[in-house]
C-alpha positions in Angstrom: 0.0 0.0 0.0 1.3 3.3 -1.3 1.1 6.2 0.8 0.0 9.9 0.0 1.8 11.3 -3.1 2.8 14.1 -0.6 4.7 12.1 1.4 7.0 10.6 -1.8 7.4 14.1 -4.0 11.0 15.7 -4.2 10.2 19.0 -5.9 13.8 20.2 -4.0 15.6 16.9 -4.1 14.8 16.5 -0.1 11.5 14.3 0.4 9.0 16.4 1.6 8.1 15.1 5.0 11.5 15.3 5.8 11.8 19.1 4.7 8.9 19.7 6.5 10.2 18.1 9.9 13.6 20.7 8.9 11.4 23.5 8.9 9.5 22.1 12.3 12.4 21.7 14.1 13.8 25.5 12.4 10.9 27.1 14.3 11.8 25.3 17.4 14.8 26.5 17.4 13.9 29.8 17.7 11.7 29.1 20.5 14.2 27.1 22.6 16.9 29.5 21.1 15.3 32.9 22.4 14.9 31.2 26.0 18.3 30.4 26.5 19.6 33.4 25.1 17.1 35.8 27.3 18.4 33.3 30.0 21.7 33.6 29.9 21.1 37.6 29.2 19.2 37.9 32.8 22.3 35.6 34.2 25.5 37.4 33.3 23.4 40.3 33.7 23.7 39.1 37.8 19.9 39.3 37.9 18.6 38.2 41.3 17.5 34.2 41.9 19.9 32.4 39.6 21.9 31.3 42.9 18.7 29.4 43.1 20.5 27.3 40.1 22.3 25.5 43.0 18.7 23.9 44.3 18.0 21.7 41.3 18.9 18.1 41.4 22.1 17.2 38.6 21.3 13.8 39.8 17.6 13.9 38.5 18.9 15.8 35.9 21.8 13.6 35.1 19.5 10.2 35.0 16.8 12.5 32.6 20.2 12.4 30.3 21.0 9.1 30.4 17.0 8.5 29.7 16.9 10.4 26.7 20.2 9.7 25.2 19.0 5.7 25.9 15.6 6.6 24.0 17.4 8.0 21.3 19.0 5.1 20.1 16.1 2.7 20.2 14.1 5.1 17.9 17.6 4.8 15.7 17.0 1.1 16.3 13.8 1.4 15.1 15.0 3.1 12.3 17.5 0.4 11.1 14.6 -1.9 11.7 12.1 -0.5 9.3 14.9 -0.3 6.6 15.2 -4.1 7.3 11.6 -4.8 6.6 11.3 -5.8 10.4 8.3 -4.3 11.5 7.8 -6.1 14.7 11.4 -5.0 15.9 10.3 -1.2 14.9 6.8 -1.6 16.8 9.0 -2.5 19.4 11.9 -0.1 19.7 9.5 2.7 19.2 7.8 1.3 22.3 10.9 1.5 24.1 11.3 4.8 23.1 7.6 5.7 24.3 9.0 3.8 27.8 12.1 6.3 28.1 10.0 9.4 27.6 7.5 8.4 29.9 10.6 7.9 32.7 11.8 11.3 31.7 8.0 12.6 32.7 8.0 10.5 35.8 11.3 12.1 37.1 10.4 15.5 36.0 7.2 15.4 37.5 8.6 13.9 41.0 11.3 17.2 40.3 8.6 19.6 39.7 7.0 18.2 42.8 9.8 18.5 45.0 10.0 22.3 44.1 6.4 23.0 44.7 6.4 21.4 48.4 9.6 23.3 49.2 8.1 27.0 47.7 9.9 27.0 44.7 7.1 28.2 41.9 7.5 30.0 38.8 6.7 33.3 40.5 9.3 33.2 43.1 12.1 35.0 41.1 13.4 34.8 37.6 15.4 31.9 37.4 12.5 29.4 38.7 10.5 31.1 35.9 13.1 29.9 33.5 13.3 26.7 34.7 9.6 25.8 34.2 8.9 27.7 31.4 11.9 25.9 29.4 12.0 22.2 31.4 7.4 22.8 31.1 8.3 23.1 27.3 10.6 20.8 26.6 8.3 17.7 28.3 5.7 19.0 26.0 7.6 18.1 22.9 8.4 15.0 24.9 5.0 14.2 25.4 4.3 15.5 21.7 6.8 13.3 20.5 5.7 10.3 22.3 1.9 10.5 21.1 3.3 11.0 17.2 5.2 7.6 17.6 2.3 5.6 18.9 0.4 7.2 16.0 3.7 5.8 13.6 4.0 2.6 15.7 0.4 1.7 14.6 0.7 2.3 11.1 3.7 0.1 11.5 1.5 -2.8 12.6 -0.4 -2.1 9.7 2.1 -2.0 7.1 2.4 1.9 5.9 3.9 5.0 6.6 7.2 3.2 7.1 9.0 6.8 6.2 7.4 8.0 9.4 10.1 6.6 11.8 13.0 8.6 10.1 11.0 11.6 10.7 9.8 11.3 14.3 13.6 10.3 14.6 14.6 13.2 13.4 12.5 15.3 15.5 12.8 12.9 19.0 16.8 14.0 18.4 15.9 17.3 18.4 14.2 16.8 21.7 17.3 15.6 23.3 19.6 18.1 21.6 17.3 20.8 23.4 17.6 18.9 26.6 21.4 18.6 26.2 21.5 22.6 26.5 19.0 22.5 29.1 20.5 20.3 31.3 23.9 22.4 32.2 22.0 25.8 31.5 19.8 24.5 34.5 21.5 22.0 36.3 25.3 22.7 36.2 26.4 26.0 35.8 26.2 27.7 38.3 28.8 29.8 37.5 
């Protein structure tokens, strides 16, 4: 089964779901790219609260990491598999994917807690803004990500669509690209 004509035209040379994920992830750049610069604006800038950098956990942080980096390779897993024909392997690595952003929620969500109980909410100063507007953000292109590859991982079943995997692989390396600038922006430097 053949999927829409859409999906298989190369008017620039460059498929254009793919070019279409390019010009996704383009957009998010700017997004992510205008927090972290504002951030780091307000920060060498020696705005008040960013000493509050010091009360998040590297450990929780440093686990999210592993989490994501992990999930990243089974949807490249999932990749290879498709481009093997194996379509039971690719239903399952992009479940394993699914699994590592949902750890990344749990942790974040027992972080977030954490913060709450102990007073620290986005209106307490600037940098705890920062930290949920960008960390809130970023788990919503988690969670954004996750529901697109349970969408894919069906069509999978089904037999069509396979192109889909390379782009929500595409875009689930962005989301750890974003969260490999968040995590020392946030985490570790305190300086």
């Amino acid at each position: 089964m053949h999927g829409p004509i859409a999906t298989h035209r190369r008017a620039t040379g460059i498929p254009t779901g793919r070019l279409a994920v390019w010009w996704l992830l383009a957009s998010e750049i700017f997004i992510f790219g205008g927090l972290v610069t504002c951030f780091l604006l307000f920060k060498l800038n020696g705005s008040p609260g960013f000493e509050d950098a010091a009360l998040t956990s590297v450990t929780a942080g440093a686990i999210n990491t592993f989490v994501l980096l992990t999930s990243s390779l089974s949807i490249v897993l999932a990749h290879a598999a498709i481009e093997n024909g194996d379509r039971v392997k690719t239903f399952r690595y992009i479940w394993y994917t699914i699994g590592g952003g949902l750890i990344f929620l749990g942790i974040k969500t027992y972080e977030y807690t954490g913060k709450i109980v102990h007073g620290h909410v986005i209106t307490e100063n600037l940098f705890w803004s920062f930290y949920y507007t960008m960390t809130g953000l970023h788990a919503l292109h988690v969670i954004g990500g996750m529901v697109i590859m349970a969408l894919i991982s069906f069509d999978i079943r089904k037999g069509y669509n396979f192109q889909r995997v390379e782009l929500i692989g595409i875009y689930w390396h962005f989301v750890d690209l974003v969260w490999i600038f968040l995590f020392p922006l946030l985490y570790i430097a305190n300086f």
